[in-house]
Residue frames as a rotation matrix with the C-alpha (Angstrom) as fourth column:
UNK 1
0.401 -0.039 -0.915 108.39
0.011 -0.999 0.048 50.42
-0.916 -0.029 -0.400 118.27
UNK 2
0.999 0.031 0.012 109.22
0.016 -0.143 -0.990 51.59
-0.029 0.989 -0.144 114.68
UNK 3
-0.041 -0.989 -0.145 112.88
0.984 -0.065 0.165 51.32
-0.173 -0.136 0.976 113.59
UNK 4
-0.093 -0.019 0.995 112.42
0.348 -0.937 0.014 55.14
0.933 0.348 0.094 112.33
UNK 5
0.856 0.365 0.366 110.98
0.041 -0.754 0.656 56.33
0.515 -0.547 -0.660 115.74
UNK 6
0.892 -0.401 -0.208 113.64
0.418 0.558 0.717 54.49
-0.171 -0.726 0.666 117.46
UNK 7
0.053 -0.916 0.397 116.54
0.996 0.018 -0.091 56.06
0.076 0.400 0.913 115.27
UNK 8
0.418 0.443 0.793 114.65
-0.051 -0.860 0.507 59.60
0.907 -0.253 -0.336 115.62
UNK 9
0.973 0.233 0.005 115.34
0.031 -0.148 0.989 59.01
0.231 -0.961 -0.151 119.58
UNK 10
0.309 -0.934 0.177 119.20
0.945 0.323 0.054 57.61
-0.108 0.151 0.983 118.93
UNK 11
-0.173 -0.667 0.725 119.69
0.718 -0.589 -0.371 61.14
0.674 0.456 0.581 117.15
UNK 12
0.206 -0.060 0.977 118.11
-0.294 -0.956 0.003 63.26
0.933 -0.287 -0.214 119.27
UNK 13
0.930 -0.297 -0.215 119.66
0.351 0.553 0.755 61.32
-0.106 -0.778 0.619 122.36
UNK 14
0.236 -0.682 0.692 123.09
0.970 0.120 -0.212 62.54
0.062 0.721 0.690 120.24
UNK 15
-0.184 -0.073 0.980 122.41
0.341 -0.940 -0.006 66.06
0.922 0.333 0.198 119.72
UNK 16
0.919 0.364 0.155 121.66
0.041 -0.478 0.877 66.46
0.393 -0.799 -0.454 123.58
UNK 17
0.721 -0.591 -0.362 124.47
0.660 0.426 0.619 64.81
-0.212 -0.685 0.697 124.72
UNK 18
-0.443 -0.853 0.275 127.01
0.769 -0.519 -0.373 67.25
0.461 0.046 0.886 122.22
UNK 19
0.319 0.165 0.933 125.07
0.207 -0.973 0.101 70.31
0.925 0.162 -0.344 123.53
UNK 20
0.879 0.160 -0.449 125.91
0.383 0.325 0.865 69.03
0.284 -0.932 0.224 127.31
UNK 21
0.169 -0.941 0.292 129.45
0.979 0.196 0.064 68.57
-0.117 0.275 0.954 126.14
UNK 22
-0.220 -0.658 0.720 129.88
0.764 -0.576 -0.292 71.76
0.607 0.486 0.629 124.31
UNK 23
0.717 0.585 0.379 127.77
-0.003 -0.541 0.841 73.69
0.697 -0.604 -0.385 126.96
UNK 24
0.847 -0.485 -0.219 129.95
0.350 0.197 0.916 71.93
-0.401 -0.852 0.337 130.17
UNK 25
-0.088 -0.983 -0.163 133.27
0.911 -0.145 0.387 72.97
-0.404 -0.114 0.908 128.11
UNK 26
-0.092 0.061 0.994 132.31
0.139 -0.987 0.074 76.54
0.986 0.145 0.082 127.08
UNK 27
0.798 -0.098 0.595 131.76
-0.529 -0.586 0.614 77.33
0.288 -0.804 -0.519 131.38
UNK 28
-0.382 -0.822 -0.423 134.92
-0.506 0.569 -0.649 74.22
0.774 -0.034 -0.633 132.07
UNK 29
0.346 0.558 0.754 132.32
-0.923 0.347 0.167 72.48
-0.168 -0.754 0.635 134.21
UNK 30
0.634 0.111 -0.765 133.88
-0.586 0.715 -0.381 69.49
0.505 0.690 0.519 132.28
UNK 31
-0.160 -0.925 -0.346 137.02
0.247 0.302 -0.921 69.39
0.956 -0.232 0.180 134.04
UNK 32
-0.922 -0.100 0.373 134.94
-0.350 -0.194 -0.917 69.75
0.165 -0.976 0.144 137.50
UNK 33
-0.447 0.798 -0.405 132.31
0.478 0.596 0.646 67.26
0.756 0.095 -0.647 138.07
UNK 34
-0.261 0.789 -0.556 131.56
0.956 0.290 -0.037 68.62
0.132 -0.541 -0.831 141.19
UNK 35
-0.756 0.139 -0.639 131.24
0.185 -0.892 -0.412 71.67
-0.628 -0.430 0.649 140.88
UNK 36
-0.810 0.533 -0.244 128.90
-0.433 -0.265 0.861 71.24
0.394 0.804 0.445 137.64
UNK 37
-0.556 0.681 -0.476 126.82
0.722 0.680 0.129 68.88
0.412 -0.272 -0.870 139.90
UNK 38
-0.644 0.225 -0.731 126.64
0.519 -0.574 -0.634 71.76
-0.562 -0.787 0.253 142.08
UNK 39
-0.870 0.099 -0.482 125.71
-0.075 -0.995 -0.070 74.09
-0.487 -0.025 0.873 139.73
UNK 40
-0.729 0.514 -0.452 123.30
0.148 0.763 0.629 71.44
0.668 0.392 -0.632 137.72
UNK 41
-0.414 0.727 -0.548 121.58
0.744 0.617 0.256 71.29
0.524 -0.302 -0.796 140.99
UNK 42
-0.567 0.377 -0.733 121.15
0.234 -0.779 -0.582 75.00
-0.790 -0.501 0.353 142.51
UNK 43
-0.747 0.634 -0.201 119.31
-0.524 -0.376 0.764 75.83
0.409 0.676 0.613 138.49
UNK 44
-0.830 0.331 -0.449 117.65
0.130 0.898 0.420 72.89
0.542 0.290 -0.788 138.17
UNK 45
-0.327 0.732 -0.597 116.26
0.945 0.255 -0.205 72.62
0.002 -0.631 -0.775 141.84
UNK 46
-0.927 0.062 -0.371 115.51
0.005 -0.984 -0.177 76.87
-0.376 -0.166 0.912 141.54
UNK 47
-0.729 0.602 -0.327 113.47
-0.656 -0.476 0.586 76.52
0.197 0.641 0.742 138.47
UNK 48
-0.471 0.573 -0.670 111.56
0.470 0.806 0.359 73.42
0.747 -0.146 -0.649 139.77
UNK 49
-0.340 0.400 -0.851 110.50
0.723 -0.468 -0.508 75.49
-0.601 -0.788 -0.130 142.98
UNK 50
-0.691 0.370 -0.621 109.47
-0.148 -0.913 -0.380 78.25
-0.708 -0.171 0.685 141.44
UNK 51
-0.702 0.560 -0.440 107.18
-0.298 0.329 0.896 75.73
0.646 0.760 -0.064 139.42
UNK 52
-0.700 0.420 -0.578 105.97
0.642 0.724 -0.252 74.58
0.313 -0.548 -0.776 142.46
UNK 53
-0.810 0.100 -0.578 105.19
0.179 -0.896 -0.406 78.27
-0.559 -0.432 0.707 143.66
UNK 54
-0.926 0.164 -0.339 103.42
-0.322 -0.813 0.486 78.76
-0.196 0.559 0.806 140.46
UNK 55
-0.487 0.794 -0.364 100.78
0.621 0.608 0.495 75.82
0.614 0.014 -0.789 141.06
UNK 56
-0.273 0.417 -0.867 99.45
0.835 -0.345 -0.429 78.43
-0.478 -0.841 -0.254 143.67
UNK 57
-0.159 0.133 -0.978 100.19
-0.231 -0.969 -0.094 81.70
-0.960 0.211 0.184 141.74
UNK 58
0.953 0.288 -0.090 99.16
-0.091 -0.007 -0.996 82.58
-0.288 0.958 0.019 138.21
UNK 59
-0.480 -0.800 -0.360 102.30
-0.831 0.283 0.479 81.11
-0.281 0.529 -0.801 135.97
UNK 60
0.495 0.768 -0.406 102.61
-0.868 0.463 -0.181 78.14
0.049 0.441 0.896 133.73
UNK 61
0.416 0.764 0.494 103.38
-0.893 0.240 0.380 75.53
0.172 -0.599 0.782 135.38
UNK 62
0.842 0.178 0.509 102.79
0.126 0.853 -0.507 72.53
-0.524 0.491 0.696 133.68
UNK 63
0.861 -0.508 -0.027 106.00
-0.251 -0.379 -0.891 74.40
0.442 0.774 -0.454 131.51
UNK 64
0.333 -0.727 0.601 108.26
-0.683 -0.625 -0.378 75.22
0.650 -0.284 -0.705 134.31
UNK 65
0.555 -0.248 0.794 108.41
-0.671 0.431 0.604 72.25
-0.492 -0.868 0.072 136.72
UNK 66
0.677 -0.479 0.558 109.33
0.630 0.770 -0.103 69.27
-0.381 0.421 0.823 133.66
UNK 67
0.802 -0.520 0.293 111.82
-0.163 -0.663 -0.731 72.28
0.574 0.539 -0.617 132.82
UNK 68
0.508 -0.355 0.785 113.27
-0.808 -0.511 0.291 71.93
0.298 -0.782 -0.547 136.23
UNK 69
0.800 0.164 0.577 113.03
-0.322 0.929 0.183 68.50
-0.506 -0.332 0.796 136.20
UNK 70
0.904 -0.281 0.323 114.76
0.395 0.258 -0.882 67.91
0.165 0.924 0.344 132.52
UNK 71
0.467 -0.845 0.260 117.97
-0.560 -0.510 -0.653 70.31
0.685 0.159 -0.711 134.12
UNK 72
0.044 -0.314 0.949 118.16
-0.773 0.591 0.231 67.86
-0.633 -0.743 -0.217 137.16
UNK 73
0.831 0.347 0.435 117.38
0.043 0.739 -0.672 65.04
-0.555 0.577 0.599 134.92
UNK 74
0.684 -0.717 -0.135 121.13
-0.339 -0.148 -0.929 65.76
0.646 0.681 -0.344 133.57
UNK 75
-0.526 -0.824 0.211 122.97
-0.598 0.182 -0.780 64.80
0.605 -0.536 -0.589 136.82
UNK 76
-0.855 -0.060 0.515 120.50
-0.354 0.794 -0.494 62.09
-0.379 -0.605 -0.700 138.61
UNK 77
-0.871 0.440 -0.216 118.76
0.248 0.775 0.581 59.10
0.423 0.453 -0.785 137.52
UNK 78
-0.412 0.911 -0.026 115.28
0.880 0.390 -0.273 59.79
-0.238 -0.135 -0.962 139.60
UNK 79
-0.134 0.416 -0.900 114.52
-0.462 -0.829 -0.314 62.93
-0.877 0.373 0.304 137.48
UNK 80
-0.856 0.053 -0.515 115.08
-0.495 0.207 0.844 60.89
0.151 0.977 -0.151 134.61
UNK 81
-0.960 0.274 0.066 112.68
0.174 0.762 -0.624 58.64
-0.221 -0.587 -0.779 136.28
UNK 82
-0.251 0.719 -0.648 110.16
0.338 -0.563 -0.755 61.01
-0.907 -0.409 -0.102 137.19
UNK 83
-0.252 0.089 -0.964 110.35
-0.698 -0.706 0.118 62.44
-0.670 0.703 0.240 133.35
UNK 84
-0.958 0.041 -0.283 109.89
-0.238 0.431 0.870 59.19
0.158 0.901 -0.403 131.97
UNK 85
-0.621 0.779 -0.087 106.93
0.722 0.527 -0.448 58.14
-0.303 -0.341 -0.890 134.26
UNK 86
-0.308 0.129 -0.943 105.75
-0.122 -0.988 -0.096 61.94
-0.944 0.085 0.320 133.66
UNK 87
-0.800 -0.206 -0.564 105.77
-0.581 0.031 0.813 60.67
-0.150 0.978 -0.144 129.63
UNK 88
-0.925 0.341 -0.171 104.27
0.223 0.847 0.483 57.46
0.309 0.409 -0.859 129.70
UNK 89
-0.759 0.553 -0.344 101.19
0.243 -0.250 -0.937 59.19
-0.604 -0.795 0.056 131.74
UNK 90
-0.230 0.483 -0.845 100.40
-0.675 -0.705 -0.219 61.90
-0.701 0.520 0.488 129.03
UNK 91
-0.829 0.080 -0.554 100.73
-0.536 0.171 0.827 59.29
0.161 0.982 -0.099 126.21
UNK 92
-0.865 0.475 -0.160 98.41
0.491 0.868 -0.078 56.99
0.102 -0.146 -0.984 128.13
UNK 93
-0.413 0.527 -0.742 96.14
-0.077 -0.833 -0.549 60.41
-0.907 -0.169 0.385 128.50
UNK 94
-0.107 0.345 -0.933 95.74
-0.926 -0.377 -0.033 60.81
-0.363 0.860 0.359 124.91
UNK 95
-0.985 0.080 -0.156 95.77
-0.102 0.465 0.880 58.03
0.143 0.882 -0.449 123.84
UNK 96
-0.626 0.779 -0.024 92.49
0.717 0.563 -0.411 57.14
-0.307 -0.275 -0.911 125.80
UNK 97
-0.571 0.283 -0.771 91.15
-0.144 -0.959 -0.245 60.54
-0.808 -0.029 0.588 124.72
UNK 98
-0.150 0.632 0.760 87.83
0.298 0.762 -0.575 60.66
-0.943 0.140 -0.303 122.92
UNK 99
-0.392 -0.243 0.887 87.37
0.920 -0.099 0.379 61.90
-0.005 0.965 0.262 119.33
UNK 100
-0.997 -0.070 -0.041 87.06
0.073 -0.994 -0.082 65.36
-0.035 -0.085 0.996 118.91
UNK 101
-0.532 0.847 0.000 83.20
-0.416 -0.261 0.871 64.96
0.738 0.463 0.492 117.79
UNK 102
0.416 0.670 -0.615 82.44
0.497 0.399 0.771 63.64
0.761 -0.627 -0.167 121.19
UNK 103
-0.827 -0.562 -0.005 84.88
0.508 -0.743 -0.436 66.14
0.242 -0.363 0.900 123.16
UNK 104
-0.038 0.992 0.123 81.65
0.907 -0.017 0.421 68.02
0.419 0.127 -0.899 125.40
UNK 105
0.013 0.122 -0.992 83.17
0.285 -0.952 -0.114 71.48
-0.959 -0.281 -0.047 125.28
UNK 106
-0.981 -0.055 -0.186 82.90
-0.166 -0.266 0.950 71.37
-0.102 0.962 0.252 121.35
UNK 107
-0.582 0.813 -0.016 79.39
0.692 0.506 0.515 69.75
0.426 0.289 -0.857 121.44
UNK 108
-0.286 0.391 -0.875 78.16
0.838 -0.340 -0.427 72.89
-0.464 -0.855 -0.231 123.85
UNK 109
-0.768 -0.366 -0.525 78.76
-0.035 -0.795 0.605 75.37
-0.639 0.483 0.598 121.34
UNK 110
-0.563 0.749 -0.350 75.99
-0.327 0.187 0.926 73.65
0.760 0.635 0.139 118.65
UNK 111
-0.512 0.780 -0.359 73.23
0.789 0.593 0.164 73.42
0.341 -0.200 -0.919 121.13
């Protein structure tokens, strides 16, 4: 991996953590672990269900569940999990993805 990408991740690894920080001491979740777990996990798991809901109903989705995930993914390790395995998927998606000039919902258009 580049040293640039790698320092790119360092900072924005940085800038999450102070917003956690300045987030957890602007409600004083800081100075109550559990109750921020708690409250970590009634959003978190809310907005994840009602991603699940939306795989059925019209909503987007694909938006709202790694949302749900990424707020759990602050207080336990197999969201982080799930978000990294979730990553490496898409990149392995695209990367295999063919050039656009062979892409056969562009080629449909010029015949």
């Amino acid at each position: 991996m580049p040293v640039e990408t790698e320092e790119l991740r360092e900072q924005y690894r940085a800038k999450k953590a102070r917003f956690q920080d300045r987030l957890n001491r602007k409600f004083g979740l800081d100075k109550m672990p559990v109750i921020r777990r708690l409250v970590y996990t009634v959003l978190g798991g809310t907005v994840l269900l009602i991603g699940i809901v939306m795989i059925v109903t019209p909503g987007p989705a694909f938006i709202v569940i790694p949302l749900g995930l990424a707020i759990l993914a602050s207080e336990y390790a197999w969201a982080r999990r799930i978000i990294r395995r979730g990553s490496v998927f898409v990149g392995r998606r695209i990367r295999k993805r063919p050039p656009a000039k062979h892409r056969r919902w562009q080629r449909q258009g010029k015949e």
